[in-house]
C-alpha positions in Angstrom: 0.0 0.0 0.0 2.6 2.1 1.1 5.0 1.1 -2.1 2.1 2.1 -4.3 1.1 5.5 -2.9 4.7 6.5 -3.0 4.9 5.4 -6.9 1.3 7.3 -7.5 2.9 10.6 -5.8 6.1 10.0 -7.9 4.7 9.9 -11.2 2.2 12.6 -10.5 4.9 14.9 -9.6 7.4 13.9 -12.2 4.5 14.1 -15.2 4.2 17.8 -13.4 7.5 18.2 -14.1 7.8 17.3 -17.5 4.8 19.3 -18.5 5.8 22.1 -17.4 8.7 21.7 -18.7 7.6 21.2 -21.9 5.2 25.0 -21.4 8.3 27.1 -20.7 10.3 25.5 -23.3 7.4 26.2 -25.6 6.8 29.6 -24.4 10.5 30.6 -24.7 10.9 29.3 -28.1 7.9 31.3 -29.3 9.6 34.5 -27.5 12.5 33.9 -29.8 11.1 32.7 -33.2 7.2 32.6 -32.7 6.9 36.3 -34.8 8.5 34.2 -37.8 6.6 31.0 -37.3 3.3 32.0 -38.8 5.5 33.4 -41.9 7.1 30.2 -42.0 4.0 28.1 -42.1 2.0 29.9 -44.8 4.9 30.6 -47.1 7.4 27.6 -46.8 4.5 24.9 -46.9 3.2 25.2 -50.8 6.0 22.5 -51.6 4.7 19.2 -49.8 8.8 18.1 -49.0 9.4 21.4 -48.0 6.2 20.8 -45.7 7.7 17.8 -44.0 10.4 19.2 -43.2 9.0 22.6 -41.7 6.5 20.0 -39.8 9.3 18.1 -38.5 11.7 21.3 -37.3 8.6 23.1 -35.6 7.3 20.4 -33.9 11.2 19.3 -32.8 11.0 22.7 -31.0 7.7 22.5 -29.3 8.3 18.8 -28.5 4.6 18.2 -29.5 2.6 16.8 -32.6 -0.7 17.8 -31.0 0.6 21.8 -30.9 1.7 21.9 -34.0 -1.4 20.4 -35.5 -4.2 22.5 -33.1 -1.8 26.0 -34.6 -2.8 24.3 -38.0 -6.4 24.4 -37.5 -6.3 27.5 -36.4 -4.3 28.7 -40.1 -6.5 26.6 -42.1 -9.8 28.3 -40.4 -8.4 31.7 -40.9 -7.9 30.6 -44.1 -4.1 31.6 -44.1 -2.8 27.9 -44.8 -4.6 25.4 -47.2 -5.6 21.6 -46.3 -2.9 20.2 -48.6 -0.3 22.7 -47.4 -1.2 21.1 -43.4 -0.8 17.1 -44.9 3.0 17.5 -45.5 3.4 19.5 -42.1 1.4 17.1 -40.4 3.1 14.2 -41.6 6.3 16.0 -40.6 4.9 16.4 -37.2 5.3 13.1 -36.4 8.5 12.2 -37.7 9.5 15.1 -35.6 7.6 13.8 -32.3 10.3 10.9 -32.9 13.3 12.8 -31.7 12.2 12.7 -28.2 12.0 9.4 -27.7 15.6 8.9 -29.3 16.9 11.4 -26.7 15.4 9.1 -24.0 17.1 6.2 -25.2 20.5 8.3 -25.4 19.8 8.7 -21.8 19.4 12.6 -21.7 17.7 12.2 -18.7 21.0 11.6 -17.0 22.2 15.5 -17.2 18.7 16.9 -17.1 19.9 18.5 -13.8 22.7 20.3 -15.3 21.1 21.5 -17.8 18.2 23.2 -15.9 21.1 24.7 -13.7 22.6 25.9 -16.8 19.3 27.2 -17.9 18.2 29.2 -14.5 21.8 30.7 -14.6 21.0 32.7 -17.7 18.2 33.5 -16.5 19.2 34.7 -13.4 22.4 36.8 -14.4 21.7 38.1 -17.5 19.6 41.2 -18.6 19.2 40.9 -22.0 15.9 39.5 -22.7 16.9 37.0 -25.6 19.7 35.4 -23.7 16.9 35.1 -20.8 14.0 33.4 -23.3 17.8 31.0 -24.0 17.7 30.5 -20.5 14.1 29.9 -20.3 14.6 27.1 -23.3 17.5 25.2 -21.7 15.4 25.4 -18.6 12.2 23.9 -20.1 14.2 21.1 -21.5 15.5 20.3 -18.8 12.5 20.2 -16.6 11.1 18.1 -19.6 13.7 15.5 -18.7 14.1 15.6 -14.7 10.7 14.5 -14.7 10.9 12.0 -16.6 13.7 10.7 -14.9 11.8 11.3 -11.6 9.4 9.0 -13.0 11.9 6.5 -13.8 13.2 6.3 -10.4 9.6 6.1 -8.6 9.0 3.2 -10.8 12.0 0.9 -10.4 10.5 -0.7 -7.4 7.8 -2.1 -9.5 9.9 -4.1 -11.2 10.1 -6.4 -8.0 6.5 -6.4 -7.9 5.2 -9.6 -9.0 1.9 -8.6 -10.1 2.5 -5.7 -11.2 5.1 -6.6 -13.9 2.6 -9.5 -15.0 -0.1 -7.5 -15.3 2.0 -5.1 -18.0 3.9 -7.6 -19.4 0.2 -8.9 -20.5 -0.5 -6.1 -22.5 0.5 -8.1 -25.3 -2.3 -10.3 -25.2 -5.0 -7.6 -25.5 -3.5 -5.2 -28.0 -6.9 -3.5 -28.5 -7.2 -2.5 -24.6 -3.3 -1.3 -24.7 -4.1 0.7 -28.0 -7.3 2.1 -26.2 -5.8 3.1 -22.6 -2.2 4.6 -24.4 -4.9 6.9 -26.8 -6.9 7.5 -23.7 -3.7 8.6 -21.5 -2.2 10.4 -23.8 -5.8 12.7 -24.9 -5.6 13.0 -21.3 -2.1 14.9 -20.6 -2.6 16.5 -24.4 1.0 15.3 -25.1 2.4 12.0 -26.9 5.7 12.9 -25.9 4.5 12.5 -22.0 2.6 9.1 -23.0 6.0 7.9 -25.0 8.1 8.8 -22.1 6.7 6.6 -20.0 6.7 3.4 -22.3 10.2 4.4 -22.6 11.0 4.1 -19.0 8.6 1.1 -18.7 10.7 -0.4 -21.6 14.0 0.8 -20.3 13.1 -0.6 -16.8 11.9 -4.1 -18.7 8.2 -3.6 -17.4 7.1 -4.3 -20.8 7.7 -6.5 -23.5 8.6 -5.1 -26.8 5.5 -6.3 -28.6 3.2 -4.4 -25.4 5.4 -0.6 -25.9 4.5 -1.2 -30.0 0.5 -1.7 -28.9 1.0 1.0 -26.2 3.2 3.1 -29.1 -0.1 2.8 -31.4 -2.7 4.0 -29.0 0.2 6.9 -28.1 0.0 7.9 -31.8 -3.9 8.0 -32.1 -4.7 9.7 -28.8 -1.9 13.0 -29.7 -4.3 13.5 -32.7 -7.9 13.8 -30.5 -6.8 17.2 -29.4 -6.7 18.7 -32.6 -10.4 17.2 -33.3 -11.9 18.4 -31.0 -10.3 21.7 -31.6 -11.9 21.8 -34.5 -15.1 21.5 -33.5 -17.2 24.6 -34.3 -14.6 25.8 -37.2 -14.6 25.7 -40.6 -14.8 22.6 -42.6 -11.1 22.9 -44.0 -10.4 23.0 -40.3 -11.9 20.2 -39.6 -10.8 18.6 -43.0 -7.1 19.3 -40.9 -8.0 17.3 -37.8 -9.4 14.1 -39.3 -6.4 13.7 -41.3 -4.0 13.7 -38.6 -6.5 11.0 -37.0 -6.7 9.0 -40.4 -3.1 8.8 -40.9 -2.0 7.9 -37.6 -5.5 5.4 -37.9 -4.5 3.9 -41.2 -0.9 3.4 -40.1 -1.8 1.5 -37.1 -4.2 -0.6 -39.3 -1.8 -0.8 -42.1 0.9 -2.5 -39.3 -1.0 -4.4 -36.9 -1.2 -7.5 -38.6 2.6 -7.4 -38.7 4.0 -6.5 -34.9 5.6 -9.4 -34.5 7.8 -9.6 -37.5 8.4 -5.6 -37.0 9.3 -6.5 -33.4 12.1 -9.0 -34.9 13.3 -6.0 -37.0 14.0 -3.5 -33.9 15.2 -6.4 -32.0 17.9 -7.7 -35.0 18.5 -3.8 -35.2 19.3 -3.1 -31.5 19.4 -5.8 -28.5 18.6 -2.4 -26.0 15.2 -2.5 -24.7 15.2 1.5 -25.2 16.4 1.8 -28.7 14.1 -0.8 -29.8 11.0 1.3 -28.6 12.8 4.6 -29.8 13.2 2.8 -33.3 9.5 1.2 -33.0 8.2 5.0 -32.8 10.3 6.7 -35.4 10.0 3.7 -38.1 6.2 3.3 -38.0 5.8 7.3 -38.3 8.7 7.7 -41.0 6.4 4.6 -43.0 3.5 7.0 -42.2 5.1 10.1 -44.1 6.8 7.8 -47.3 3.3 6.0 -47.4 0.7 9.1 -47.8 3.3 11.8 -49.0 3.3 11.1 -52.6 -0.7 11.1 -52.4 -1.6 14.1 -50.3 -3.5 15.4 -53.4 -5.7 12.5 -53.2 -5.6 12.3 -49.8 -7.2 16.1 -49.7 -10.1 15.4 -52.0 -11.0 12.0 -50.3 -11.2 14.3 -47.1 -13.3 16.8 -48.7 -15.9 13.5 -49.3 -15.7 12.4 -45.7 -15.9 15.8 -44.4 -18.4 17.4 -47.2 -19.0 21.4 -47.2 -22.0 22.1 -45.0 -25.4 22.4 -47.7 -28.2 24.4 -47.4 -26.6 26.5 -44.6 -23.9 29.1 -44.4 -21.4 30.5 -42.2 -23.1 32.7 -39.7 -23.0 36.5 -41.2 -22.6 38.5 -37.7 -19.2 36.6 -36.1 -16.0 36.9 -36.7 -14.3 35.4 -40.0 -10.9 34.8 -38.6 -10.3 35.2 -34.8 -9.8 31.3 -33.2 -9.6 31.5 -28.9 -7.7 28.3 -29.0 -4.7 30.3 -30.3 -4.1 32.7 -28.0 -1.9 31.1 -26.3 0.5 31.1 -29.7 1.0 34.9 -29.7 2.4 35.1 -33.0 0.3 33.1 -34.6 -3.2 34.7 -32.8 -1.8 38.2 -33.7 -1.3 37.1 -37.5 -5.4 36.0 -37.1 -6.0 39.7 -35.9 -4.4 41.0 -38.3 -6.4 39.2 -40.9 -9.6 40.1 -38.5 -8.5 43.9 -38.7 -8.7 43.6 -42.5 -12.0 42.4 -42.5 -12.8 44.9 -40.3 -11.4 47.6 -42.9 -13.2 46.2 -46.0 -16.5 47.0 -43.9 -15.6 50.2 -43.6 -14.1 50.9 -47.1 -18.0 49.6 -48.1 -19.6 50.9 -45.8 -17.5 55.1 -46.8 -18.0 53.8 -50.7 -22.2 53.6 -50.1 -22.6 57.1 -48.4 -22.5 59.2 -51.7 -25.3 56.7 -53.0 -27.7 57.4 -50.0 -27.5 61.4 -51.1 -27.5 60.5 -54.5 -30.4 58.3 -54.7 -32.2 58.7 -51.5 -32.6 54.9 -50.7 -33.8 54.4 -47.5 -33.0 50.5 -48.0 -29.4 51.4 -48.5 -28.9 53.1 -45.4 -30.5 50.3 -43.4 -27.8 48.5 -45.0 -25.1 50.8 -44.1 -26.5 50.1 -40.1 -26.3 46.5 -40.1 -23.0 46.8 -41.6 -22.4 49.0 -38.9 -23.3 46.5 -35.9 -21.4 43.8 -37.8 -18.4 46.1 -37.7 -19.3 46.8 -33.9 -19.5 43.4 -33.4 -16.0 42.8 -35.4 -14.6 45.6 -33.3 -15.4 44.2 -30.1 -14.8 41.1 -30.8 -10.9 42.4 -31.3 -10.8 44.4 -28.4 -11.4 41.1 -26.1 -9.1 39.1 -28.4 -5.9 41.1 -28.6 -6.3 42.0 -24.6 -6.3 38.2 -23.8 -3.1 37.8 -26.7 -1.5 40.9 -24.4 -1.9 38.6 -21.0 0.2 36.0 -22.8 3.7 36.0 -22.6 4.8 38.3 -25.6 7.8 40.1 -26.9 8.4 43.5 -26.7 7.8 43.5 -30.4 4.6 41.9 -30.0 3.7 43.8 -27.4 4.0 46.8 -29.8 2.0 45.1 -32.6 -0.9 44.1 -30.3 -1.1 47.9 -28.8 -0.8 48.8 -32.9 -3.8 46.7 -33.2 -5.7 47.8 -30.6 -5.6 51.5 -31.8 -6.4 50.5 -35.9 -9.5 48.1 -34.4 -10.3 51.8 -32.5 -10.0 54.1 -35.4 -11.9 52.1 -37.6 -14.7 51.8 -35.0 -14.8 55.3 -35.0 -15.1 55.7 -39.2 -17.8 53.5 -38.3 -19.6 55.7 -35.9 -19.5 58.7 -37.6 -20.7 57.2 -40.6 -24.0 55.4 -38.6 -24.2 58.5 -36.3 -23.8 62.0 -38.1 -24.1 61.1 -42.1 -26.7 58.6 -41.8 -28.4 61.3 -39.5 -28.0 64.0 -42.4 -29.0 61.7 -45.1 -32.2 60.6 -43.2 -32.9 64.6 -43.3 -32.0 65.2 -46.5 -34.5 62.3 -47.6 -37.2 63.4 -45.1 -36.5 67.0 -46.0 -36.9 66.6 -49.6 -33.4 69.0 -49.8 -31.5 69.3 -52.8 -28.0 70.3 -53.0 -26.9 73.1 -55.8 -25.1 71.9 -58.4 -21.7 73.2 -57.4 -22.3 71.9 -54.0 -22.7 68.3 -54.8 -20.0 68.2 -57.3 -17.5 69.3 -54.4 -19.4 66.7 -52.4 -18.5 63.8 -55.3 -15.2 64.9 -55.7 -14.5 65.0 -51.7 -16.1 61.6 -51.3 -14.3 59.9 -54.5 -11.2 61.4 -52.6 -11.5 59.4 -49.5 -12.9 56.7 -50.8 -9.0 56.6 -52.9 -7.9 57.1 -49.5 -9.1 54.7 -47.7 -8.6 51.8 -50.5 -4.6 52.6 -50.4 -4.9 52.4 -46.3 -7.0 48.6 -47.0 -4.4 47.5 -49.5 -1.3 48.5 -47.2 -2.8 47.2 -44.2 -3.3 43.8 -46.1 0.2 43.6 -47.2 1.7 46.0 -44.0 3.2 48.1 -47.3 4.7 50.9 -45.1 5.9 52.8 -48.3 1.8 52.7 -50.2 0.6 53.6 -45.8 3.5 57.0 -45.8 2.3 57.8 -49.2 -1.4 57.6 -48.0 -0.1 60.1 -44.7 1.0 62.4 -47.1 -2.6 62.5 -48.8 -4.4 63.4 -45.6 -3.4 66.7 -44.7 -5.0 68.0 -48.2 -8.3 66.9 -47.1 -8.1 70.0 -44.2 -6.9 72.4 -46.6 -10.0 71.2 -49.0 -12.5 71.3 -46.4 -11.7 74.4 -45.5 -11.6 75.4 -49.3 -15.0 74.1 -50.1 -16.2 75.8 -46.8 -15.6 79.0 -48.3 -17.0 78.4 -51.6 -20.0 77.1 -49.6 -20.2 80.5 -47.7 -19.6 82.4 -51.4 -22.6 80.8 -52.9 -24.5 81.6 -49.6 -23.4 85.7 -49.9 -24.3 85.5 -53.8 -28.0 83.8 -52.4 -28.4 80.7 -54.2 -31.6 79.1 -52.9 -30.4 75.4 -52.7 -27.0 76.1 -50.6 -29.0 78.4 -48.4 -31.7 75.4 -47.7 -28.5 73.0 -47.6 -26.3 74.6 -46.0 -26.4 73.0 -42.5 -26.3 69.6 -44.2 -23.4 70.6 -46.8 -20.8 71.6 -43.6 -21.6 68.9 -42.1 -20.8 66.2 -44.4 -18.0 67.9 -45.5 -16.4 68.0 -41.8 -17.2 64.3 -41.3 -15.2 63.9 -44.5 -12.3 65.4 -43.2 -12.6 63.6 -40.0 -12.8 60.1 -41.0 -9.4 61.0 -43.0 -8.2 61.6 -39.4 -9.2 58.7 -38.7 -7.4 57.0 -41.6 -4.3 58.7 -41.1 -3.5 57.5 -37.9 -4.4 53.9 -39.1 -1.8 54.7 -42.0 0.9 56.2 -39.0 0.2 52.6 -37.4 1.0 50.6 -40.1 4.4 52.3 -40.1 5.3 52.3 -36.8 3.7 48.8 -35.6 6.1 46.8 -33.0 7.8 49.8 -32.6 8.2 51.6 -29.5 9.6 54.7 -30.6 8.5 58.0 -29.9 5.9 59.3 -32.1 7.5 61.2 -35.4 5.2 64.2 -36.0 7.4 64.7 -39.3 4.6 63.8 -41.8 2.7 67.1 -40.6 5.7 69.3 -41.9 3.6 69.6 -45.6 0.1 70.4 -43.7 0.3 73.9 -44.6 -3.5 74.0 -43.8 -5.4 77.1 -45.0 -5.9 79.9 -42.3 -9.3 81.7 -41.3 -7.5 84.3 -43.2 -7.7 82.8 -46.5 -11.7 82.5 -45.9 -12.0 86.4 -47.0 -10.6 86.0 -50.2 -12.3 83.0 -51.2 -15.3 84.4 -51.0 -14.9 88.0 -52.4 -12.7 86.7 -55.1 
């Protein structure tokens, strides 16, 4: 009794150790490289070699399958990765899951201590915040293998246990139960990497036979892929399309080699007499004959995917929720940010509609278009706060100062466009509906300076849309320099406004309150669009605000007023 609360304890505190382990590696690794992983994903993936490869590095890194495939659920839903880009980087995945269980069998675990000393030292007597994430990394790894050497140590006693060693060495007789309880135990800890550790040591220790760690290695290798299903509950069908693959191939491997353990056990055994390197080699072989089997048919593979997991019919993607954001993510900064980002442009394309439809309301009007315009409006409310709550949880993550930066960058671009948003729904909407319930008419000179404001900013804002989408700093300065003419032409058409009212034309008299007032919210949503240009530019950057791009607003003086209008 005593024997077996002291193992209980000893494995629950050594799993606790290599867990954690395995979240401060991951966090520090994503400090260092996680603002280039999302990059690296989309754009290194299109080749499906190249794929396995990238699959295989990343998931080397974060020491688990199951994160690299959930962060691919999350691309594929936002629509920034395609389902055959993810089948070579899942494919990789495993192979790269492998590499853990060969540094068990090298006996890492054996200098796990000195490398967490090694690791808190950095930490500890450095200042410079990349050497520190370093620190943080080494640390992590070498929590990862204290505990499972912990484990390994709290389970040695067993072997003396009759019972005990009977009872596992029997798992070869019912290879389905194995399968089951290894899928079930690793879903449970969300990490194959935690599950193979433990057959290794149960190996190592000579707990289990060979042919029990390869059924116990199987079930390992389905239950790392339930995480990413049920992730993808609730997305998109391409996301979901994601997560049944990595569950098909790790299914049709296990199918594909269960008739043959015992002749694959012979194999590891002729290769290796070491209990260890046997199970190491069992693990790596079966997911390297995963990857040569389905690589060469990931085309196929996609489209008999798209028949298992069909596009929804008759039904479409709810209108009023967000297109891109995925709550699962947030705690992969870089990669949730990159979903914001992609959110945010959403966001902008509303508003670009939503400024492009205003002249038309005048123009024609239609009552049914300014309805429109409102539920646009609450969609882009919606959209907005939606953000606001997103990036705020991304900003209680662990985050660079870089992404820091970007995420306060956000925030302020979500706020500015909110704003474009409110002043359309609040003050022009307002004047249209009196204009249309007023029966008013603008004078012919009046609306043409109207048009030719409006097809202004509607040019404006397109340039901010299309260097938001591709962060085009050069197209967002160029836009900057744009902005400050919209004060000087407010203030120009102002005075020709007040001209026409000396001379007494009857329709800018009637007009007039309507005709300043569109005007000025004219020139202030290209306030608004300036300092989303000015964020563009200086995103992830801490500096201190350059008011340089005001030097050209030579904006027209009260002064200038007189002249206009007697001239």
């Amino acid at each position: 009794m005593e024997l077996g609360k002291t193992v209980l304890w000893g494995l629950l505190g050594g799993m606790g150790l290599l867990l954690y382990g395995m979240y401060i590696m991951s966090e520090g690794l994503q400090k260092i490289a996680g603002h280039r992983l999302r990059s690296i994903l989309s754009t290194l993936t299109h080749n499906r070699f190249s794929a396995l490869i990238v699959g295989a590095l990343v998931t080397m890194l974060f020491q688990s399958s199951t994160a690299t495939t959930v962060i691919l659920v999350g691309l594929t839903s936002a629509s920034i990765m395609s389902l055959k880009q993810t089948l070579g980087v899942i494919l990789g995945a495993d192979i790269g899951t492998t590499v853990t269980a060969q540094l068990i069998a090298l006996k890492v675990t054996e200098i796990s201590l000195p490398i967490v000393g090694i690791g808190a030292i950095i930490i500890f007597f450095t200042k410079r915040d990349h050497y520190r994430r370093v620190g943080q990394v080494l640390m992590g790894f070498g929590l990862l293998f204290l505990g499972l050497k912990f484990m390994a140590d709290t389970m040695q006693p067993l072997k003396d246990e009759l019972f005990f060693r009977q009872m596992l060495m029997s798992a070869s007789d019912y290879p389905l139960l194995a399968i089951a309880a290894a899928a079930l135990f690793t879903f449970l800890v969300h990490s194959s990497a935690a599950s193979l550790g433990v057959i290794m040591i149960m190996a190592m220790q000579d707990l289990v036979s060979l042919h029990s760690a390869i059924y116990l290695l199987f079930g390992a290798n389905i239950g790392t892929s339930f995480t990413a299903l049920l992730s993808s509950l609730g997305s998109s069908r391409e996301a979901q399309r994601v997560a049944a693959a990595h569950l098909l191939f790790k299914v049709t491997g296990v199918l594909v080699l269960l008739p043959f353990v015992n002749p694959y056990a012979l194999l590891m055994t002729k290769i290796t007499a070491v209990p260890g390197y046997q199970v190491a080699n069992a693990h790596t072989f079966f997911n390297i004959g995963i990857a040569i089997l389905f690589l060469p048919f990931t085309n196929q593979f996609a489209r008999v995917l798209q028949l298992i997991v069909p596009d929804r019919k008759g039904s479409r993607e709810k209108q009023l929720t967000p297109k891109y954001l995925d709550e699962k993510l947030i705690n992969t900064p870089s990669i949730a940010l990159g979903l914001a980002t992609k959110e945010i442009g959403n966001a902008a394309d509303q508003v670009y509609i939503m400024i492009q439809s205003i002249i038309k309301i005048f123009e024609r009007s239609d009552t049914k278009l300014l309805e429109k315009i409102n539920k646009q409006e609450d969609y882009l409310d919606l959209l907005s706060k939606s953000l606001t709550d997103y990036l705020t949880n991304v900003m209680r993550q662990p985050l660079s100062s870089k992404e820091f930066y970007r995420s306060m960058s956000h925030m302020h671009i979500v706020a500015d466009l909110e704003h474009i948003g409110d002043i359309i729904e609040k003050d022009i909407t307002y004047l249209a509906n009196c204009k249309i319930k007023q029966q008013s008419q603008f004078s012919e000179a009046g609306w043409k300076e109207i048009k030719d404001m409006h097809l202004r900013l509607v040019d404006l804002m397109r340039v901010a849309n299309v260097a938001l989408a591709s962060n085009d700093t050069e197209l967002a300065n160029a836009a900057i320099k744009e902005c400050p003419k919209f004060a000087r032409m407010e203030r120009h058409l102002r005075a020709q406004h007040f001209k026409r009212l000396k001379e007494g034309t009857a329709l800018s008299i009637s007009t007039s309150s309507l005709h300043l007032d569109l005007i000025n919210s004219f020139l202030r949503i290209s306030e608004h669009i300036h300092n989303i240009c000015f964020e563009i530019i200086n995103q992830g950057n801490d500096s201190e605000i350059n008011q340089s791009h005001h030097a050209d607003d030579k904006t027209m003086s009260h002064n200038d007023l007189p002249k206009i209008i007697n001239s």
